[in-house]
C-alpha positions as CSV (number, residue, x, y, z in Angstrom):
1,X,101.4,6.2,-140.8
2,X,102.0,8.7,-138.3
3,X,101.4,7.6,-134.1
4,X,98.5,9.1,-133.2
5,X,100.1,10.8,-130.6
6,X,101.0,13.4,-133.2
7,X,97.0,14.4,-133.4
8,X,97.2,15.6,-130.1
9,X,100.9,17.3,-130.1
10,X,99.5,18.9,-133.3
11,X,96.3,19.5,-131.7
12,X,98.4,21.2,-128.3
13,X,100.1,23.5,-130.6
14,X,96.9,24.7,-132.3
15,X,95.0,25.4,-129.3
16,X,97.7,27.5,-128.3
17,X,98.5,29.5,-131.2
18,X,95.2,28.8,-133.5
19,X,92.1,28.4,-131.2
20,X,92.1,31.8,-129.3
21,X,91.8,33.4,-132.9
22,X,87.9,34.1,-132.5
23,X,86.6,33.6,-135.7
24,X,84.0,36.1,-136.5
25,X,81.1,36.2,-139.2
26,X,82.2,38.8,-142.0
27,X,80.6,42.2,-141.2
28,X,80.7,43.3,-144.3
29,X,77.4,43.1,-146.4
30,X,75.2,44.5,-149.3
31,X,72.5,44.7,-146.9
32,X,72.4,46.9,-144.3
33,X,69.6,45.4,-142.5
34,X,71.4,41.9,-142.6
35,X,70.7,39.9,-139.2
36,X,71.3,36.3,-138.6
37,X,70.4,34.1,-134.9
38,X,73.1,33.6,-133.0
39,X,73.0,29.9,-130.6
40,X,75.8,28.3,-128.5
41,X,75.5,25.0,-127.4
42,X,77.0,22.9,-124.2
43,X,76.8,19.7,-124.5
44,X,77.9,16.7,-122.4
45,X,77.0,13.2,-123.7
46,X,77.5,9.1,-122.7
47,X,77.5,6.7,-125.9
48,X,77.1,2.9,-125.3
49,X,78.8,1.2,-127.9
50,X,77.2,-2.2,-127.1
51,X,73.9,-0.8,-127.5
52,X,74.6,2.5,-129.3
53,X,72.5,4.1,-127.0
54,X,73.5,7.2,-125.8
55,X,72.4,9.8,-123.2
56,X,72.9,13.8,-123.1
57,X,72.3,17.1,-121.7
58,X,72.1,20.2,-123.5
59,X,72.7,23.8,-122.4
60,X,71.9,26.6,-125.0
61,X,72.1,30.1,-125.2
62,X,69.9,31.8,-128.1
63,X,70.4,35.0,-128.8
64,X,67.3,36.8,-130.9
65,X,68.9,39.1,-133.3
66,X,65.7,39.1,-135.0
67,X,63.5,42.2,-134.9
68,X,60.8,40.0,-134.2
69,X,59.0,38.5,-131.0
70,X,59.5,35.1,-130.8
71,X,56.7,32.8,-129.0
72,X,58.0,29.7,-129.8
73,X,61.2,27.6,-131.2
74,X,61.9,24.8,-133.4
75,X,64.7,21.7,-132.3
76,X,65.3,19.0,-135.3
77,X,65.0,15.2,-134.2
78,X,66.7,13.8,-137.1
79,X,67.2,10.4,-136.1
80,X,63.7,10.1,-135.6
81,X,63.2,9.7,-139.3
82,X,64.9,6.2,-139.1
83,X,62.0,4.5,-138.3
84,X,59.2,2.5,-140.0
85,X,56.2,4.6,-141.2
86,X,58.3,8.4,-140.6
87,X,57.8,10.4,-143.3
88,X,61.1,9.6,-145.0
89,X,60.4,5.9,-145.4
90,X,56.8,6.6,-146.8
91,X,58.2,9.1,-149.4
92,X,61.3,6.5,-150.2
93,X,59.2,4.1,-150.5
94,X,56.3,5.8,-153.1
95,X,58.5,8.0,-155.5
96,X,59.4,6.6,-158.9
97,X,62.8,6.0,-158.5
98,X,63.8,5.4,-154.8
99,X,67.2,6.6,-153.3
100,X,68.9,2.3,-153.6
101,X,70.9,3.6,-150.2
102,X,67.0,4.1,-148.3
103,X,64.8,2.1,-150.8
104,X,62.8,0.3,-148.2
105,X,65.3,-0.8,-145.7
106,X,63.9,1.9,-142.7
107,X,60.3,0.1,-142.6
108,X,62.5,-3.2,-142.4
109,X,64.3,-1.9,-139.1
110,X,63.7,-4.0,-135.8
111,X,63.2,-2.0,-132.3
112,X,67.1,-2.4,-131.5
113,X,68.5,-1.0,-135.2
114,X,65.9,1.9,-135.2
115,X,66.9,5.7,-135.0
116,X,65.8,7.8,-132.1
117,X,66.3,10.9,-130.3
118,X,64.1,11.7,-127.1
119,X,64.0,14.7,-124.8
120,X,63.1,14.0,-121.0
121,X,63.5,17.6,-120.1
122,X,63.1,20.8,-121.6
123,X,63.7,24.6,-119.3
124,X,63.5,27.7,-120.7
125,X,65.1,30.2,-117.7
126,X,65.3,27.3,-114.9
127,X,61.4,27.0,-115.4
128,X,60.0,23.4,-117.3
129,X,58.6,24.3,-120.7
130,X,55.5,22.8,-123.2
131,X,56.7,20.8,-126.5
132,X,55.2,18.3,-128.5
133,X,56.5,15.6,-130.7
134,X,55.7,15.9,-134.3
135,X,58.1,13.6,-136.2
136,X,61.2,14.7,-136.2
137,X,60.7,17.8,-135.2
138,X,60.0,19.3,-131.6
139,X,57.5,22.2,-131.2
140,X,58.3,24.3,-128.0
141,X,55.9,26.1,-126.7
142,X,57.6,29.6,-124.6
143,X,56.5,30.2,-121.5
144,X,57.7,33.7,-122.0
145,X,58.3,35.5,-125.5
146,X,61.7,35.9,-126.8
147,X,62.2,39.7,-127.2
148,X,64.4,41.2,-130.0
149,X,68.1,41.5,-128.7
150,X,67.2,39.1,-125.7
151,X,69.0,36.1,-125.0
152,X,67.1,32.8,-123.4
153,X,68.9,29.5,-122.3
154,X,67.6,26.4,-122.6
155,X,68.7,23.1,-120.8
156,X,67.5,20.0,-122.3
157,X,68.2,16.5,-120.8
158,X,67.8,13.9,-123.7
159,X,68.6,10.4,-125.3
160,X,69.1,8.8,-128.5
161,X,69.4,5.5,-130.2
162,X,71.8,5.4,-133.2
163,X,70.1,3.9,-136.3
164,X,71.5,1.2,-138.6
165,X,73.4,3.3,-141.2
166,X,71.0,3.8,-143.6
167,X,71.2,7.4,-144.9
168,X,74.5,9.6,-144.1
169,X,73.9,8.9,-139.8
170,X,74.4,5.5,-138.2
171,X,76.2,2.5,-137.0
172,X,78.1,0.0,-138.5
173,X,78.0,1.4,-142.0
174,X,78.9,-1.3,-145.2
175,X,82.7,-0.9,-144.4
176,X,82.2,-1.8,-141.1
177,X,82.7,2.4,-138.9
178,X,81.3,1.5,-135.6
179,X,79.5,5.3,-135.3
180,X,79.0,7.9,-138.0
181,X,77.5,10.2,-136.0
182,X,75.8,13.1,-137.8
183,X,72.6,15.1,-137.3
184,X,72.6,13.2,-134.0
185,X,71.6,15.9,-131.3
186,X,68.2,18.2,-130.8
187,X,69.1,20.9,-133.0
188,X,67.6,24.3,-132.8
189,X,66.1,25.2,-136.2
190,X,67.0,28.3,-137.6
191,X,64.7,31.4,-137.8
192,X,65.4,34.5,-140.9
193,X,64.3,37.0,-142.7
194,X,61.7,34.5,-143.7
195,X,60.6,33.1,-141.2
196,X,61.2,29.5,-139.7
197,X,62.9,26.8,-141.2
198,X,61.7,23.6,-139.3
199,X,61.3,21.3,-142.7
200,X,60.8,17.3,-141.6
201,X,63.8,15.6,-142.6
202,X,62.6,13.6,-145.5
203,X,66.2,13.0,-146.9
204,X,67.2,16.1,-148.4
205,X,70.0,18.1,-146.7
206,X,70.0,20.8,-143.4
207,X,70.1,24.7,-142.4
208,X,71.6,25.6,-139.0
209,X,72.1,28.5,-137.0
210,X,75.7,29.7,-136.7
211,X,77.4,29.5,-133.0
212,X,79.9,27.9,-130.9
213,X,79.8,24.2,-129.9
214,X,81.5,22.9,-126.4
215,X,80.6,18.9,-126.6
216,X,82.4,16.3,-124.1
217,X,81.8,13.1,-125.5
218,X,82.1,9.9,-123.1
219,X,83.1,6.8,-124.9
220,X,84.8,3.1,-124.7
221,X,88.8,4.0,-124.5
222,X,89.5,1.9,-127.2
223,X,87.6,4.1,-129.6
224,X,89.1,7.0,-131.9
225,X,87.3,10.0,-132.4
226,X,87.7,12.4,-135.7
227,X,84.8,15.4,-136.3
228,X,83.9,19.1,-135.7
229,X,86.2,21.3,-133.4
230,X,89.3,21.3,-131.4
231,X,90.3,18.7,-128.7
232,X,90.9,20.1,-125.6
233,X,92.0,17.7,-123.2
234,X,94.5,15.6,-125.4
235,X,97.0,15.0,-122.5
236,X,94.2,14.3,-120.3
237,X,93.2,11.3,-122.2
238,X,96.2,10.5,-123.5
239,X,95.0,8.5,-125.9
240,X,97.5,7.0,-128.7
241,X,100.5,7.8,-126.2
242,X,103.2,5.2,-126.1
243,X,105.7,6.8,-124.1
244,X,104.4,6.2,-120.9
245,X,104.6,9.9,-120.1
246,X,100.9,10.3,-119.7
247,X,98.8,8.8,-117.5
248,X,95.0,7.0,-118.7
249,X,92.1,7.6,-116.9
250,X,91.2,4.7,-114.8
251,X,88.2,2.8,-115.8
252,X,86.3,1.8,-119.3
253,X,85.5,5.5,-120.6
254,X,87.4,8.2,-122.0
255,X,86.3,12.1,-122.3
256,X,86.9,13.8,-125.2
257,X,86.4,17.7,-125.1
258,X,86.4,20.0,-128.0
259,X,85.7,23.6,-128.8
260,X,84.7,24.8,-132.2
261,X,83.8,28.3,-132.8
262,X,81.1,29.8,-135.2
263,X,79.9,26.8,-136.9
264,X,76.3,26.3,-137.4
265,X,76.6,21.8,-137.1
266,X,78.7,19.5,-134.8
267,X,79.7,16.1,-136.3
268,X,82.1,13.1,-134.8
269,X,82.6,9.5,-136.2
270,X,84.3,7.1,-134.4
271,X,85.5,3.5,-134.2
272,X,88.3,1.6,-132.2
273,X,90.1,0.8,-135.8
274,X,91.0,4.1,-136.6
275,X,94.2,4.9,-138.4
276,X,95.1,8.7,-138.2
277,X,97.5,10.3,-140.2
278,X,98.4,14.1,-140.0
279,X,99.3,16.5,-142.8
280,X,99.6,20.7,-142.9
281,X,99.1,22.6,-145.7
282,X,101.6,25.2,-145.6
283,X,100.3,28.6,-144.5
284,X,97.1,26.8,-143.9
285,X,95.0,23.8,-141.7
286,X,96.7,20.8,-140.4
287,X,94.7,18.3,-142.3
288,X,93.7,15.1,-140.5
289,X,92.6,11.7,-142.5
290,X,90.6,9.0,-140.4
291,X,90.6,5.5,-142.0
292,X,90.0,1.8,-141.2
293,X,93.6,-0.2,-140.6
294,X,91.5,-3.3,-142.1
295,X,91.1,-1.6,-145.8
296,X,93.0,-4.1,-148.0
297,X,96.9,-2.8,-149.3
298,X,95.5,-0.9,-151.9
299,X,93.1,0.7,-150.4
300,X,95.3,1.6,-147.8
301,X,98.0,3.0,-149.7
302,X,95.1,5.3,-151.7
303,X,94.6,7.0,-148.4
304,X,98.2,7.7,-148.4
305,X,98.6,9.2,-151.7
306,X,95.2,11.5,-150.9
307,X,97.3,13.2,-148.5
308,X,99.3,15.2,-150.6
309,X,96.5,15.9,-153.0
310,X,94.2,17.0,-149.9
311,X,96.4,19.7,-149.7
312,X,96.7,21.0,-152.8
313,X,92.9,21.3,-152.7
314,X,92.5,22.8,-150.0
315,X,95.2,25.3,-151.6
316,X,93.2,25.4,-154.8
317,X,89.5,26.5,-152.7
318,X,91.7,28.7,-150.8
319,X,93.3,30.7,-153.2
320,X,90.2,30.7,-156.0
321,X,87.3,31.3,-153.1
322,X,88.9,32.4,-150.2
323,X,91.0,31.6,-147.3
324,X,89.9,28.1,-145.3
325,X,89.4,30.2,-141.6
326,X,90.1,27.6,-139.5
327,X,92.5,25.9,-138.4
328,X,92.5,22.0,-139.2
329,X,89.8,19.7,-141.3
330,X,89.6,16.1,-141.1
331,X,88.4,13.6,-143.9
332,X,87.0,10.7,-142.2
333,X,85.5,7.1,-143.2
334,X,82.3,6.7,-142.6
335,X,79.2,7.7,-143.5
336,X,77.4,6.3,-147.0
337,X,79.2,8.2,-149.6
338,X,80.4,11.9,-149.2
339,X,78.8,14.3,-147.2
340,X,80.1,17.4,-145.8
341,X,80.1,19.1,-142.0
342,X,81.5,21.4,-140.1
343,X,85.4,21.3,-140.0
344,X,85.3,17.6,-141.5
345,X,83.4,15.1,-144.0
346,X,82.3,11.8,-143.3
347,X,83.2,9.7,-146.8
348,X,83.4,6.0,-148.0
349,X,87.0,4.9,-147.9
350,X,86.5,1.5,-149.9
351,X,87.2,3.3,-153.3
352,X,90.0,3.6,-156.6
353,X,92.4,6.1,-155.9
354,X,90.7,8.4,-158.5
355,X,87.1,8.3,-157.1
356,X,88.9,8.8,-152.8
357,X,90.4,12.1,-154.6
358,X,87.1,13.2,-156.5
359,X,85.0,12.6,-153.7
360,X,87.4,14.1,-151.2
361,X,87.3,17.1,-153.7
362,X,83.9,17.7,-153.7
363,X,83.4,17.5,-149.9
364,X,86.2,19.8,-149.4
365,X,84.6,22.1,-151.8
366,X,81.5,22.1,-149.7
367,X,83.5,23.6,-146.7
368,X,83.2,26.9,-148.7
369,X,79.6,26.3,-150.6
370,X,77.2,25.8,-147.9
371,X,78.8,25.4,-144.7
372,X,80.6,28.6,-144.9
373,X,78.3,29.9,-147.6
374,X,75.2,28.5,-145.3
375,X,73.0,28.5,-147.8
376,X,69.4,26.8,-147.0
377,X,70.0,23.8,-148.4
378,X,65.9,22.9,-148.5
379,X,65.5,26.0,-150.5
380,X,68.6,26.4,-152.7
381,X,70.3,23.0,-153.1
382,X,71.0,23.7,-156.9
383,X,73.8,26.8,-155.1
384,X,75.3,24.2,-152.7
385,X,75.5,20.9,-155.0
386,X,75.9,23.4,-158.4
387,X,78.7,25.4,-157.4
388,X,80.4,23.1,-155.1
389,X,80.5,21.0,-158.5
390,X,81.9,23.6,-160.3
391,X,84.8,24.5,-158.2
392,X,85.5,20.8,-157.3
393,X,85.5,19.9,-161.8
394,X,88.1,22.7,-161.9
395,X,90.1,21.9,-158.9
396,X,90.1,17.9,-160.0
397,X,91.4,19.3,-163.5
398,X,94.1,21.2,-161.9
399,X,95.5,18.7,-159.6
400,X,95.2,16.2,-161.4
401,X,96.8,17.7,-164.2
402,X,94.1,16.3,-167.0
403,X,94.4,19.5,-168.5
404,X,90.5,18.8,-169.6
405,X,89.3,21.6,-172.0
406,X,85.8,22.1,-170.6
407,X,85.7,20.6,-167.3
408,X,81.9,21.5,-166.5
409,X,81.1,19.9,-170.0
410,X,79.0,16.6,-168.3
411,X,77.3,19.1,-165.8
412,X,75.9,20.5,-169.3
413,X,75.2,17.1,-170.7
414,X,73.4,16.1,-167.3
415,X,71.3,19.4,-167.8
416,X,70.3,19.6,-171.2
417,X,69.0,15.9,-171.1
418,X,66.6,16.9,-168.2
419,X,65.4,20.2,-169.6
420,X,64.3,17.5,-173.2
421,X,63.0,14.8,-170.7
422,X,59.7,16.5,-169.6
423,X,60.8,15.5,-166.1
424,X,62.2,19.2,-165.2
425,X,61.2,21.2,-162.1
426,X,62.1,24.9,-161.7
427,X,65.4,25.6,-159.0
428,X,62.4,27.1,-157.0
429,X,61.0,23.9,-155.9
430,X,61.4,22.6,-152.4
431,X,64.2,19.9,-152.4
432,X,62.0,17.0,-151.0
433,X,59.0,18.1,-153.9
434,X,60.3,16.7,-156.6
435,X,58.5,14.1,-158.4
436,X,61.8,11.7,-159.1
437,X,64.9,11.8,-157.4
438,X,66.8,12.3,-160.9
439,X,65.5,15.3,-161.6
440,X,66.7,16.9,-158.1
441,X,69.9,15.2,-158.7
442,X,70.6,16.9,-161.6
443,X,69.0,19.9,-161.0
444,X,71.0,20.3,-157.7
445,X,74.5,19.2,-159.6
446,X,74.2,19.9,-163.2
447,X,72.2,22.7,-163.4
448,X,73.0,24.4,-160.5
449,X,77.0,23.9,-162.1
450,X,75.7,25.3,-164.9
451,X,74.4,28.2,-163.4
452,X,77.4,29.4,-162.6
453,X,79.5,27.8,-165.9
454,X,77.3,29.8,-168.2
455,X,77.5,32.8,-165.9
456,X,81.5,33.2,-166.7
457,X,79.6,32.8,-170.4
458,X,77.6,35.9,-170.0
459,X,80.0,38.4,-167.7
460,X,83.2,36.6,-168.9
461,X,85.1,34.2,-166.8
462,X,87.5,36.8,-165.5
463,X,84.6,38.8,-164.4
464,X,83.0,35.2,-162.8
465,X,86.5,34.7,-160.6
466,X,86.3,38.0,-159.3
467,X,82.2,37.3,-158.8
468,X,83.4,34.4,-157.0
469,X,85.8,36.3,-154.3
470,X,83.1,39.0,-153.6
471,X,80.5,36.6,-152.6
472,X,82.7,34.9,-150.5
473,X,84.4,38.2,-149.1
474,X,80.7,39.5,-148.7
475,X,78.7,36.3,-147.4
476,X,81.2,34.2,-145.5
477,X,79.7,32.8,-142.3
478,X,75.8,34.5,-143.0
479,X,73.3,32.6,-144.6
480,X,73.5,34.2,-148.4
481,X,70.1,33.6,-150.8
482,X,70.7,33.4,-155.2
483,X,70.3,37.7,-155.3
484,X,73.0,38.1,-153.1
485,X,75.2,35.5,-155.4
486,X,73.8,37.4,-158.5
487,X,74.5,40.9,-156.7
488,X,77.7,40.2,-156.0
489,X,77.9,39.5,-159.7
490,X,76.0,42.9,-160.7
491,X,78.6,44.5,-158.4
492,X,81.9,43.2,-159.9
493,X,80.5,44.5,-163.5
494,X,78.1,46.8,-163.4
495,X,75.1,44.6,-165.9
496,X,71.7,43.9,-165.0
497,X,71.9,40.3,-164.4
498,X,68.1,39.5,-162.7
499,X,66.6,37.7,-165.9
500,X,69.8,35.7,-166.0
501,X,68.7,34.2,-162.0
502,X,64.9,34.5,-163.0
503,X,65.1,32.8,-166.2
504,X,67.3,29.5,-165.5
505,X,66.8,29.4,-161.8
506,X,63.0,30.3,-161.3
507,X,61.7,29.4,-164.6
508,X,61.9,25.9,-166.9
509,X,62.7,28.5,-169.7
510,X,65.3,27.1,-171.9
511,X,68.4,28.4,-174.5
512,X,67.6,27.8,-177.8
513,X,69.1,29.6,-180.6
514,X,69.3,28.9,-184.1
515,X,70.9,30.4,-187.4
516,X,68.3,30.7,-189.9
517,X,69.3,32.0,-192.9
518,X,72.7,33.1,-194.9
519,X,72.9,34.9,-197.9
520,X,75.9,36.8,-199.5
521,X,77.4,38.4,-196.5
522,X,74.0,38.8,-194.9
523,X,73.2,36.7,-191.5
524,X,69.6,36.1,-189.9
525,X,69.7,34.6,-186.1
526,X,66.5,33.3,-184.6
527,X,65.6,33.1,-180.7
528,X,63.9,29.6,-180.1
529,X,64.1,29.5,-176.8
530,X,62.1,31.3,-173.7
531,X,65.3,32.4,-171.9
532,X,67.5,35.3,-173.4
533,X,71.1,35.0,-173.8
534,X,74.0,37.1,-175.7
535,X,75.6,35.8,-178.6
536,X,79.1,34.7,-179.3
537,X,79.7,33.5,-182.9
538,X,82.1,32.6,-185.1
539,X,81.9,33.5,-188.8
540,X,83.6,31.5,-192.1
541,X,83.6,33.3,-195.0
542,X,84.5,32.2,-198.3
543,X,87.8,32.8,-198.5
544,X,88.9,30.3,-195.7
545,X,88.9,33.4,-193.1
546,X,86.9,33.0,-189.5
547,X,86.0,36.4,-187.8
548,X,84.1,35.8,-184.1
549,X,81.4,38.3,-183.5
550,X,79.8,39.2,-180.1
551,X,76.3,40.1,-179.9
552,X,75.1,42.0,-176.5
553,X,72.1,41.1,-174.8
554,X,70.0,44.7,-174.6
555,X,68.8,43.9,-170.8
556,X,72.2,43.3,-169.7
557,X,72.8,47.2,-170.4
558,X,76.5,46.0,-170.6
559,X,79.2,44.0,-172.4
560,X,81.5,41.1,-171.5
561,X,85.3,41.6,-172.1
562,X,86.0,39.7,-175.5
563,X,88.4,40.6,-178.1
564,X,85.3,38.8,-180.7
565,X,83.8,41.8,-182.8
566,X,80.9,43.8,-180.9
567,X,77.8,44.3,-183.1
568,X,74.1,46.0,-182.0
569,X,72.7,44.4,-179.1
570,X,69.4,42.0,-179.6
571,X,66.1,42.9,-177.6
572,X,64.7,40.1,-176.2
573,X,61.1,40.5,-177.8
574,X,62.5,40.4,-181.0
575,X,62.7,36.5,-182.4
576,X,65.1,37.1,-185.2
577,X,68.4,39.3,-185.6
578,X,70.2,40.1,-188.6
579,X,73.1,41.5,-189.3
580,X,75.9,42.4,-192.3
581,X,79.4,40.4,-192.1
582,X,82.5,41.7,-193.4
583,X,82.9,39.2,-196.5
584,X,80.7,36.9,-198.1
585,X,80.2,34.1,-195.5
586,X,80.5,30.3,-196.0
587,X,79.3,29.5,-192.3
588,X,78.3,30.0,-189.5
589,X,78.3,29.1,-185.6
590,X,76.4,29.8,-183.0
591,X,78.4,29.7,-179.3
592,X,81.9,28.0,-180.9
593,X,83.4,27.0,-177.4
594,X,79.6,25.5,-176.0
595,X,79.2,28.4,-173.0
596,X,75.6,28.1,-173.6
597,X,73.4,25.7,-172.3
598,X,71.6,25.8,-175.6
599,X,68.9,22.2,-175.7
600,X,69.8,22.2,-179.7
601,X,72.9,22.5,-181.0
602,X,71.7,21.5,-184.5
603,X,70.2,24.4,-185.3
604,X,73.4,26.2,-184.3
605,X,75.5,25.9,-187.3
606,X,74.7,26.5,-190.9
607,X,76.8,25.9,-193.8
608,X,76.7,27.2,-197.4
C-alpha cells in the first residue's frame, strides 16, 4: 500500500497544475435555445461520530438561466425518507417483490438509527423566508420572484441525523464503513425546460443542478475521508504524515476542505480504517481506491489487483466516449452495492476479484452516462442503467480479455423474457411507478442496453461508435433527454430514426418477425410484431452456398453499411415481404448474428 501521505502530495500537485483548469459545460448544442440552472454551494459542516449527528450551514448562489419567473424553489431532504411511515418504507413495504436491501427494515428503525435532515434557517437576500415540510422535500415559499438572468443567495442553517445504512446513505453499513455519506445535504432541485423536478425520494435515483461545490467538513482526526472534489488544505491537516514535517491541529477535529467544479452532487465516505492507495492513468486522473485494512488477505489483495484494471477502464470510457475531464476519481467502500457520484463511487468491497472489477466497471461507466450525461434519472433511468451497461459489458470483455462474441447477449435475454411475462411497462413510465421492482430492473438495464445494442443493429455499429462520441461531444455537462441521444444518431447518418425511440422506448411494441414460406427460389417474410425493424438475413441454397441479404426499413429513408446484398425496402404497413433469391434456396434465417431483439426466434428460421 502506498502512505497516505502520497494522497495529499498527489493532491498538492493537482491543485496546482489540474484544479485552476475551469471546467466548463460544452457549448456546443443541437438546440439553440438550450439553457440549464446554474447553483454553487458553500458549505461548512460538524459530524459527530458518536452520535452521527451532524450540523451545517449552507450558502447558495442560484443563478436563473431560465426564461421564466420563478416564485418559489424546491431543496431535497433525502435522509428524511429513512424513517418509519415516509413514503419509501410504505411503498417497500406494499409492492410485490420488495427491494431485500429496504424490505421492511426503515419501519423497524428506533429514534437514534433514523435518517433526518432539518433546516432551522432559511434567507433569501439577508431576509428570513416561508417553507414547509412535505416529506423529503422542502417547499420555499420567495419573498421576492426570481427574474430571468437574476441570481438570488440563499443561506440555510441545518442538521441531520445519519440513518442506519439501509439504502445507498448511512452508517455503519454490513462491512462495517463508519459513514457513507450520500444525498446527505438540502439539495436544490432542479428546474428545465419542463418544469420542476422535486419527485419524493421513494428509492429510485436523483437529478441535480450543475455547479460548483466548496464543503469543509469537520470530523474526529482519526477518520479518512474519500469523495467528490479536490482537497485543499492537505498540509494543513496533515493527516497520514509520518515525517514529522507537518504539524496537526491541536484538539479532536480535523477540517477537510475541497473544491469541485461543475458537478451537479457532492459525496464523501469516511471511516478511521481506511486504506488509500494511489494510481494515475497515464495522460489521465490519478485514481484513488478507499478500502477497509480489516478485509481478510484475499479480499485485500483483490483491491490491489483492481488497480491496474481501474485504469485501463477508465482508458477504455475515455477513448470509446470521451475524455474523463477531471482530474482524479476515487473508488470507495461503502455504500450497499455500487452506486455512482460525482468524481467517485461508493461500492461493497467484500467481493471475488471478478465481481470488485465488474462492479467497479459499471460505476465508472456511470461517470460518463448520467453524471456527465445528467440525464433525469426519474424520467429516463433505462438511458443511465441501459447504456451505462452497455459500455461497461464491452469494456469488461476488453479488459478482461474474454474475447465474448456478443457481450450484450444476457441484456437481450433479460429483455425478451419481460416483454413474454405480461409484467412490461413502457420506458415512459416514472421510475418509482412500476408495479414490481423486476420489471424496472430490467427495463432500466436490459432494455435500456438493448436500446442502444440493437441501435448499432439498425445504423451499423460503426455508425453507433461515432453516435456515441457526438452525444457526448454534444451533451457533456447539460442535462440531455432520448431525442437528443436519437438526434445525435440521425446526425451521424442522415436516417429517420424517431419510430426506432417511439416504438421500443415509448411503446410495449415488440420485434417479431417470421419466415413464412419458401418455395423454389421464391421467399415470403411476415411482420408479427407491432414495432418495425430492417432485415438482415442469411440465405442457404441448395447447393451448400449462403448469400446474406439486407432488407431496408422504408421509414428509415436510409441504409446501414453492410457488405450483405441490398434488396427493396419493406413498408411498415405491409405484413408480408417477398422476394426472388439468386438460386433455389434450402433455408433460411432471419437476423443470423441475433441484433434484433426479436420475442420469437422460432419462427425465424425455416428449412426445406
Amino acid at each position: 500500500m502506498k502512505k497516505i501521505f502520497l494522497f495529499f502530495f498527489s493532491l498538492s500537485f493537482l491543485l496546482t497544475t489540474a484544479y485552476s483548469k475551469e471546467i466548463e459545460p460544452n457549448k456546443t448544442s443541437s438546440n439553440t435555445g438550450y439553457w440549464q440552472q446554474h447553483v454553487d454551494y458553500k458549505m461548512d459542516v460538524t459530524m459527530d461520530v458518536t452520535n452521527y449527528r451532524y450540523t451545517g450551514t449552507q450558502k447558495l448562489v442560484y443563478t436563473n438561466n431560465s426564461p421564466d419567473v420563478l416564485t418559489r424553489v424546491y431543496y431535497h431532504l433525502y435522509f428524511n425518507a429513512f424513517q418509519p411511515g415516509s413514503e419509501m418504507d410504505v411503498r417497500s413495504q406494499n409492492i410485490a417483490d420488495p427491494d431485500g436491501r429496504v424490505a421492511d427494515r426503515i419501519g423497524k428503525l428506533t429514534p437514534d438509527e433514523i435518517g433526518y435532515l432539518k433546516v432551522t434557517s432559511l434567507k433569501q437576500d439577508g431576509i428570513i423566508v416561508n417553507y414547509d415540510v412535505v416529506g423529503t422535500v422542502l417547499v420555499v415559499q420567495l419573498n421576492k420572484s426570481i427574474q430571468p438572468g437574476e441570481k438570488v443567495t440563499f443561506d440555510m442553517v441545518f442538521n441531520g441525523q445519519v440513518p442506519v445504512q439501509i439504502r445507498r446513505s448511512g452508517r455503519n453499513n454490513a462491512e462495517g464503513v463508519a459513514l457513507s455519506m450520500t444525498q446527505w445535504y438540502p439539495k436544490l432541485a432542479e428546474y428545465d425546460f419542463e418544469g420542476w423536478h422535486a419527485d419524493p425520494y421513494i428509492g429510485r435515483e436523483f437529478h441535480g443542478v450543475w455547479g460548483d461545490f466548496d464543503v469543509t467538513i469537520n470530523i474526529d482526526k482519526n477518520y479518512v475521508i474519500g469523495g467528490t472534489g479536490y482537497l485543499q488544505n492537505p498540509n494543513e491537516i496533515g493527516h497520514g504524515y509520518e515525517t514529522g514535517e507537518v504539524m496537526r491541529p491541536k484538539g479532536n477535529m480535523l477540517s477537510w476542505h475541497f473544491k469541485a467544479p461543475n458537478v451537479h452532487d457532492f459525496t464523501w465516505a469516511a471511516d478511521p480504517e481506511y486504506n488509500h492507495d494511489t494510481m494515475q492513468v497515464p495522460n489521465g486522473p490519478m485514481l484513488h481506491f478507499f478500502y477497509k485494512k480489516t478485509l481478510g488477505a484475499e479480499q485485500l489483495e483483490n483491491w490491489k489487483k483492481l488497480q491496474p484494471k481501474t485504469v485501463a477502464l477508465m482508458e477504455y470510457f475515455s477513448e470509446n466516449i470521451g475524455t474523463y475531464p477531471y482530474n482524479q476519481y476515487s473508488v470507495i467502500q461503502g455504500g450497499d452495492g455500487g452506486m455512482e457520484y460525482a468524481m467517485c463511487t461508493l461500492i461493497t468491497g467484500e467481493r471475488k476479484l471478478g465481481s470488485l472489477i465488474g462492479v467497479t466497471a459499471h460505476e465508472l461507466a456511470h461517470t460518463w452516462f448520467q453524471f456527465l450525461l445528467a440525464t433525469n434519472e426519474a424520467k429516463h433511468y433505462w438511458m443511465d442503467e441501459g447504456f451505462t451497461s452497455y459500455i461497461s459489458d464491452f469494456a469488461m470483455d476488453a479488459v478482461m480479455e474474454t474475447n465474448n462474441e456478443n457481450p450484450t447477449a444476457n441484456a437481450y435475454r433479460g429483455y425478451i423474457y419481460l416483454a413474454t411475462s405480461g409484467k412490461e411497462q413502457p420506458l415512459t413510465t416514472q421510475a418509482d411507478r412500476f408495479e414490481y421492482n423486476q420489471a424496472y430492473s430490467i427495463s432500466a438495464y436490459s432494455k435500456g442496453e438493448v436500446f442502444m445494442a440493437q441501435l448499432g443493429y439498425v445504423i451499423g455499429e460503426d455508425n453507433l461508435k461515432a453516435t456515441i462520441k457526438k452525444y457526448y461531444n454534444d451533451f457533456a455537462f447539460k442535462h440531455p433527454t432520448p431525442n437528443d441521444f436519437i438526434r445525435s444518431a440521425e446526425k451521424i447518418t442522415n436516417f429517420e430514426l424517431d419510430w426506432y425511440l417511439i416504438d421500443f422506448a415509448q411503446t410495449t411494441n415488440t420485434i417479431d418477425y417470421g419466415v413464412k414460406a419458401v418455395s423454389d427460389n421464391t421467399v415470403t417474410l411476415e411482420r408479427i410484431g407491432l414495432m418495425p425493424m430492417p432485415i438482415d438475413l442469411t440465405v442457404t441454397y441448395t447447393d451448400g452456398t449462403t448469400e446474406d441479404y439486407y432488407i431496408p426499413l422504408r421509414m428509415m429513408h436510409g441504409k446501414k453499411p453492410t457488405t450483405a446484398k441490398t434488396i427493396s425496402n419493406w413498408a411498415w404497413a405491409y405484413p408480408t415481404y417477398t422476394f426472388e433469391a439468386s438460386k433455389t434456396v434450402k433455408s433460411v434465417q432471419i437476423d443470423p448474428k441475433e441484433g434484433m431483439a426479436d420475442i420469437n426466434k422460432e419462427n425465424n428460421k425455416f428449412e426445406m
